[in-house]
C-alpha positions as CSV (number, residue, x, y, z in Angstrom):
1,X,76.1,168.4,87.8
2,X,72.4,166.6,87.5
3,X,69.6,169.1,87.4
4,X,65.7,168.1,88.0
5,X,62.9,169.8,86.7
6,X,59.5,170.0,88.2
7,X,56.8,171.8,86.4
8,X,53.4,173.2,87.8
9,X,50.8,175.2,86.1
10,X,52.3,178.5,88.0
11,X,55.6,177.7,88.7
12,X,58.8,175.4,88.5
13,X,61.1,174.4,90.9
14,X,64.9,174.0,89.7
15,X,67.1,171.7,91.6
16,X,70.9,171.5,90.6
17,X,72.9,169.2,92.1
18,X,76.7,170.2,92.2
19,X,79.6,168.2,93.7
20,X,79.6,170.1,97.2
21,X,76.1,171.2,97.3
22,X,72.3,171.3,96.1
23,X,71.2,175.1,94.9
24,X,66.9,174.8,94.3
25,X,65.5,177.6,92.9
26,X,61.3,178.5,91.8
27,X,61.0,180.2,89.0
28,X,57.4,182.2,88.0
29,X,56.8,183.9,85.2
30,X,55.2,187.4,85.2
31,X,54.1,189.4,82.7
32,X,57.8,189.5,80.4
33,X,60.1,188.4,83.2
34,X,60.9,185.5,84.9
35,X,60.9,185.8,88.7
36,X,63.1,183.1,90.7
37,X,63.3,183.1,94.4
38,X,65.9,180.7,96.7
39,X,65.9,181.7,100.3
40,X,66.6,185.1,100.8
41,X,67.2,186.2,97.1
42,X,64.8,187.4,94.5
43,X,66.3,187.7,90.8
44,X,63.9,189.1,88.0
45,X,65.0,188.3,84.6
46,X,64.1,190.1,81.6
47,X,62.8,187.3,78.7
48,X,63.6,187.9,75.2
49,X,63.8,185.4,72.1
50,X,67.4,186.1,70.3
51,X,68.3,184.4,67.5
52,X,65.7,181.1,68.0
53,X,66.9,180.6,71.4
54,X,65.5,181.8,74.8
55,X,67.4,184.4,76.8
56,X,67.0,185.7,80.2
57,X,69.2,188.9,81.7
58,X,69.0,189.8,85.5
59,X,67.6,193.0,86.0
60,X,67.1,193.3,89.4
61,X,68.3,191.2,92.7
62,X,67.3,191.5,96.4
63,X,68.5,190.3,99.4
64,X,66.3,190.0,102.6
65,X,63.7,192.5,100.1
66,X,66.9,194.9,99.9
67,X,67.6,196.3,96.1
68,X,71.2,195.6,95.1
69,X,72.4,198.7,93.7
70,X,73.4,198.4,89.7
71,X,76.8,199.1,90.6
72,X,77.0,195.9,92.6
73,X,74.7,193.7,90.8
74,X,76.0,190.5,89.2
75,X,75.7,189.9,85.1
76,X,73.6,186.7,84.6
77,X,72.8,185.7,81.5
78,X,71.2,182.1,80.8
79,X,70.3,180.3,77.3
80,X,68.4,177.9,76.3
81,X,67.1,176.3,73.3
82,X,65.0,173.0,72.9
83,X,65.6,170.1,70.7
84,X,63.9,166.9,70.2
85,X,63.6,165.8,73.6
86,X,66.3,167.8,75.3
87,X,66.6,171.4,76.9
88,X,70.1,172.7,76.1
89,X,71.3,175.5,78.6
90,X,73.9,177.8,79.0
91,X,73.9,180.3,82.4
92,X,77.5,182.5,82.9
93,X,77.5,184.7,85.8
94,X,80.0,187.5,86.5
95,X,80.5,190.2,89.5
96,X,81.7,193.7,88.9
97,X,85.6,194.2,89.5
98,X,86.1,190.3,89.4
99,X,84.8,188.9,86.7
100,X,83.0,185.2,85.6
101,X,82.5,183.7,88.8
102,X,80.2,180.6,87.5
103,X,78.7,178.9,85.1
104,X,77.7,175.4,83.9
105,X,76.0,174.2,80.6
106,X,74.5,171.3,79.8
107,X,71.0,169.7,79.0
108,X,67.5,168.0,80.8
109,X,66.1,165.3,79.0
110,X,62.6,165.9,78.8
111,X,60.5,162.3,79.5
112,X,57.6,161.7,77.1
């Protein structure tokens, strides 16, 4: 995949670039979570630091402002850590009764 980064004072957009389609994403952080919206879904992710990397947990999803019950709700979990130039991440996601459904690593290379 090729990802591109743009960075605001507020906010970032994410754009990933797959084979068969473009996902882009804008991300906000509030308070200890990070908010990211694309169309009708809303995903808040719960920030922590774990063992020198940065980690981010969904806690909550809506679609169209619905909640997603817990029962239903997919496990997302993303890394990432920074060297030199480069942002390493790592982002699994899984849905209840079916298991890992995606997930992609890789790194941005951050231009001076």
């Amino acid at each position: 995949i090729r990802f591109e980064l743009e960075a605001r004072a507020n906010d970032e957009t994410w754009t990933r670039h797959f084979p068969s389609r473009t996902m882009r994403s804008r991300l906000q952080l509030q308070a200890s979570q990070v908010l990211e919206s694309f169309g009708p879904v809303r995903l808040a992710f719960e920030v922590h630091e774990v063992q020198g990397r940065f980690e981010m947990r969904l806690r909550r999803l809506q679609l169209l402002g619905i909640p997603c019950p817990r029962w239903l709700m997919p496990q997302i979990v993303a890394h990432e850590t920074g060297q030199g130039d480069q942002l390493h991440f790592h982002v699994e996601a899984a849905l209840p009764g079916l298991g890992r459904v995606a997930g992609y690593r890789g790194h941005l290379v951050i231009p001076p």
